[in-house]
Phi, psi and omega in degrees: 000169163342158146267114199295348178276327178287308166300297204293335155327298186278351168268336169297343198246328163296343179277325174296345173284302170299329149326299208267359165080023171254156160257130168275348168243068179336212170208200179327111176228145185259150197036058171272166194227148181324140171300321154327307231266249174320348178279312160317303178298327177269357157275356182282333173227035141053067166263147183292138143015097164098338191271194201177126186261136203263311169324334180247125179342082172236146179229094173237164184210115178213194179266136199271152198210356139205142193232119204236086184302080160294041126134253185270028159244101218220103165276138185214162207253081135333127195220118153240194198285333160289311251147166188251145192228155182268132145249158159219134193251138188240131176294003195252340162325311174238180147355168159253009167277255179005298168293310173345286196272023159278300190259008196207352169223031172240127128318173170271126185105336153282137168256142214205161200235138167222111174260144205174215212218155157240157200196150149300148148281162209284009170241021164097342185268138188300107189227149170287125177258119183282123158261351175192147179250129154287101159284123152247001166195114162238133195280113152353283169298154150271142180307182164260153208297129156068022172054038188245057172025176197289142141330316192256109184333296189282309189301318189283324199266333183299344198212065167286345181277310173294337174294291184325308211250356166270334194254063198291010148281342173264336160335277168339308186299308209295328169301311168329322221255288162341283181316303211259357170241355142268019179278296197316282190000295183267010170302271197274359175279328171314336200258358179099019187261120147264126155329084156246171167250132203245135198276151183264346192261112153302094174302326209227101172271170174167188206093345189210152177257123181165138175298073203312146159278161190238142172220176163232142162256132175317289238271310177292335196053054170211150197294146138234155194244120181297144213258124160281350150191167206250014194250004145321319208268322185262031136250016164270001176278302183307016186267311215262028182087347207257060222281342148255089194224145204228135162222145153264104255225133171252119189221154198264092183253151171303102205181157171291183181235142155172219216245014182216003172220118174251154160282000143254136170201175203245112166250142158259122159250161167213162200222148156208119173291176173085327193291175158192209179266009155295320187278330138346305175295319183309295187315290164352266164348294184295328175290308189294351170295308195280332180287320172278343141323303150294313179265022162083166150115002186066184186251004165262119192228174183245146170210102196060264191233005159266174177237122183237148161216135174275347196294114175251148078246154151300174172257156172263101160252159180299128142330289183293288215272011147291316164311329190280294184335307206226012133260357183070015179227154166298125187273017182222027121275089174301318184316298190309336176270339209253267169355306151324309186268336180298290192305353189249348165065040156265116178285086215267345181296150184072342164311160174280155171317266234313307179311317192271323161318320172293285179314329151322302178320318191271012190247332164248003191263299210294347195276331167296331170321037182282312145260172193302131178219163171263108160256097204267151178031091222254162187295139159301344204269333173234073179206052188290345152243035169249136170304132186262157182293100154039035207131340204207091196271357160300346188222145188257096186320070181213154181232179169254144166242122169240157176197131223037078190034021168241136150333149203193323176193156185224136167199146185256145163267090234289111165273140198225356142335088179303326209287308156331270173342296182280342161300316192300328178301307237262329172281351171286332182284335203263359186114343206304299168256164176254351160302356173227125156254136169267138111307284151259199192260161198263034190341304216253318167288338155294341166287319169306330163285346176271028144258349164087120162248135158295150199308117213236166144239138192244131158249143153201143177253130167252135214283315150007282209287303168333279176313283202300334183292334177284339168223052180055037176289069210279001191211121172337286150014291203274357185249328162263133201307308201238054176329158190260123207236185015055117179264140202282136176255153178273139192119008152338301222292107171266100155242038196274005190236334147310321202230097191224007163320138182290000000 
């Protein structure tokens, strides 16, 4: 833990702060302007070494992140939310209150408002020269050492409010994240898509093959379940007229963890009646296009020890002929795919056919799968809510996008059969596949369909998964602000080489 000397240091100097009739957790202070901000402007007026525009303005307010005593000079280093900005408190320049509590009661890890001029130093770097200094919060705690954010992998995501204001690359990812789900936003409100929202507490769940949390409501006294997807519900919209609807979904699975699954994550679904999963694919594209377009870097990216290039059209291949390419078998030879999976040291007896193709599939095809590509028309039988193909009711109109041997978005060419439908729930009910899990049977969305929905496309993306290929993020983890953690037991937490702060 901390060193217990240093906090009881930084509360002394905060009681010295109240002596003098200051509050250490200050108040409103107005018109502060970005550090970023001032740094442009103070490169616009291209002063020499040394020099000082007396005239020109600056009001910044940040976390001090270095604190540097020159005698009647005390340079400190400020961190907001753009960037790091230099100040200098000079003693003949503000008060002796001021310098005082300049030179003798801020810490590293406090935060303070400085109003001032702006000028170079005699080594050229661009500083707020302070006519008067504001304690607006002094922090307690000591930073982690030299501001290179915590060591210990897991205490930054358990103390993620301390990763952020030590680490402005991670700072950065999360602003990105911010950048790429409102470039989709305005993606599809642009194609004619409305926004809605779906209840997250659920009598019924479905929409997903995944394992639910359960809850209870008191007052009804009856069980609900956090929605493992939201897409029953917005397709009882395409029911209601609602012929383009989209949510960004907080959904829930009962599930493992590991560097590509938390049991909370950000699902995007979108519905377009009339549609189908070629416009899907089309939608795909497009969104990921407007997300690298907002956050820059172009569409050849790096991601962990790959080279991904977005450049589109992606390419589309069949389902069956990956499989065949890189298992060497036919999906409508089963023995031979059965084989296949005995040599992958997959255990397959009592499986369904579909099942054991698939887990072939997912064990020699997705790892291939590096750049972004479509895998169009997956075995029917674990596709219990997609339109079957034309001609052919073994394969199910729907594809996968994958990019770096991860999944990345699923989408249907929608089936809107009620008699289809509710059969395929009911072999989801009766065991017949184990790819969909049920609670019941779903009544009440087979009545919506014999009210008739129209012939739709369906997506759903996960905006996670999404953020990290975009901003070389290798672990779920590093994308989500408050990742679901393992509670630490105690006398664990060794921060003694984390936290070594002044």
């Amino acid at each position: 833990m901390s060193d217990p000397q240093q906090v009881e240091d930084r509360k002394a100097k905060r009681a010295k702060l109240r002596e003098l009739g200051i509050d250490p957790y200050g108040w409103r202070y107005q018109g502060v302007q970005p550090a970023a901000e001032v740094l442009r402007r103070g490169e616009a007026l291209n002063l020499g070494p040394g020099e000082h525009a007396e005239a020109s303005h600056a009001r910044v307010a940040g976390r001090v992140v270095l604190h540097r005593p020159c005698g009647k000079l005390i340079f400190m280093t400020l961190r907001d939310g753009s960037g790091d900005i230099q100040a200098a408190v000079s003693k003949s320049a503000v008060d002796e209150q001021a310098f005082t509590i300049a030179n003798k009661m801020l810490n590293l890890g406090d935060i303070i408002g400085l109003d001032g001029t702006l000028g170079r130093t005699k080594t050229g770097e661009m500083t707020v020269w302070a006519r008067s200094l504001t304690v607006l919060c002094k922090a307690i705690q000591p930073p982690p050492a030299k501001w290179h954010g915590l060591k210990d992998v897991d205490l930054r995501y358990r103390r993620r409010y301390v990763d952020l204001f030590t680490n402005p690359a991670v700072r950065d990812t999360f602003k990105k994240r911010s950048l790429i789900i409102d470039a989709i936003r305005r993606c599809l409100v642009d194609r004619g898509y409305f926004e809605v929202e779906t209840p997250v507490l659920q009598p019924i769940y479905g929409g997903a093959a995944a394992r639910p949390f359960v809850t209870h409501h008191n007052t009804l006294d009856m069980q609900l379940y956090l929605r493992i997807s939201p897409e029953l519900y917005l397709k009882r919209l395409l029911v209601g007229g609602m012929e383009r609807v989209f949510e960004f979904s907080r959904v829930f699975r009962n599930e493992g963890v590991d560097t590509s699954h938390n049991p909370e994550f950000t699902l995007l679904e979108l519905y377009q009646a009339y549609g189908d999963y070629n416009d899907m694919m089309d939608i795909v594209e497009a969104m990921v296009a407007a997300a690298i377009e907002r956050i820059g870097g172009g569409y050849k990216r790096t991601y962990g020890d790959l080279e991904l290039n977005f450049t589109l059209p992606w390419p589309r291949r069949s389902y069956a002929d990956l499989i065949e390419e890189h298992a060497g078998a036919k999906i409508t030879d089963i023995d031979a795919v059965r084989r296949k999976a005995s040599e992958l040291g997959i255990g397959h007896k009592g499986m369904d056919d579909a099942i054991v193709i698939n887990e072939v599939f997912e064990a020699t095809v997705e790892p291939k799968l590096i750049q972004p590509t479509f895998v169009l028309d997956y075995p029917a039988p674990i596709c219990p809510l997609t339109r079957r193909k034309p001609g052919d009711p073994n394969i199910a109109l729907r594809f996968e996008a994958f990019v770096a041997g991860t999944e990345l978005g699923n989408a249907y060419t929608e089936l809107n059969d009620p008699d289809v439908q509710e059969e395929n729930f009911r072999r989801s009910l009766a065991g017949e596949r184990r790819d969909e899990t049920m609670a019941v049977l779903d009544e009440d969305f087979i009545l919506a369909l014999q009210y008739g929905m129209p012939p739709a496309g369906g997506l759903g993306v996960g905006i996670d998964r999404l953020v990290m290929l975009l901003t070389n993020s290798t672990s779920i983890r590093d994308v989500i602000l408050f990742p679901l953690q393992r509670p630490r037991a105690a006398g664990t937490e060794d921060e003694e080489e984390a936290y070594e702060g002044a």
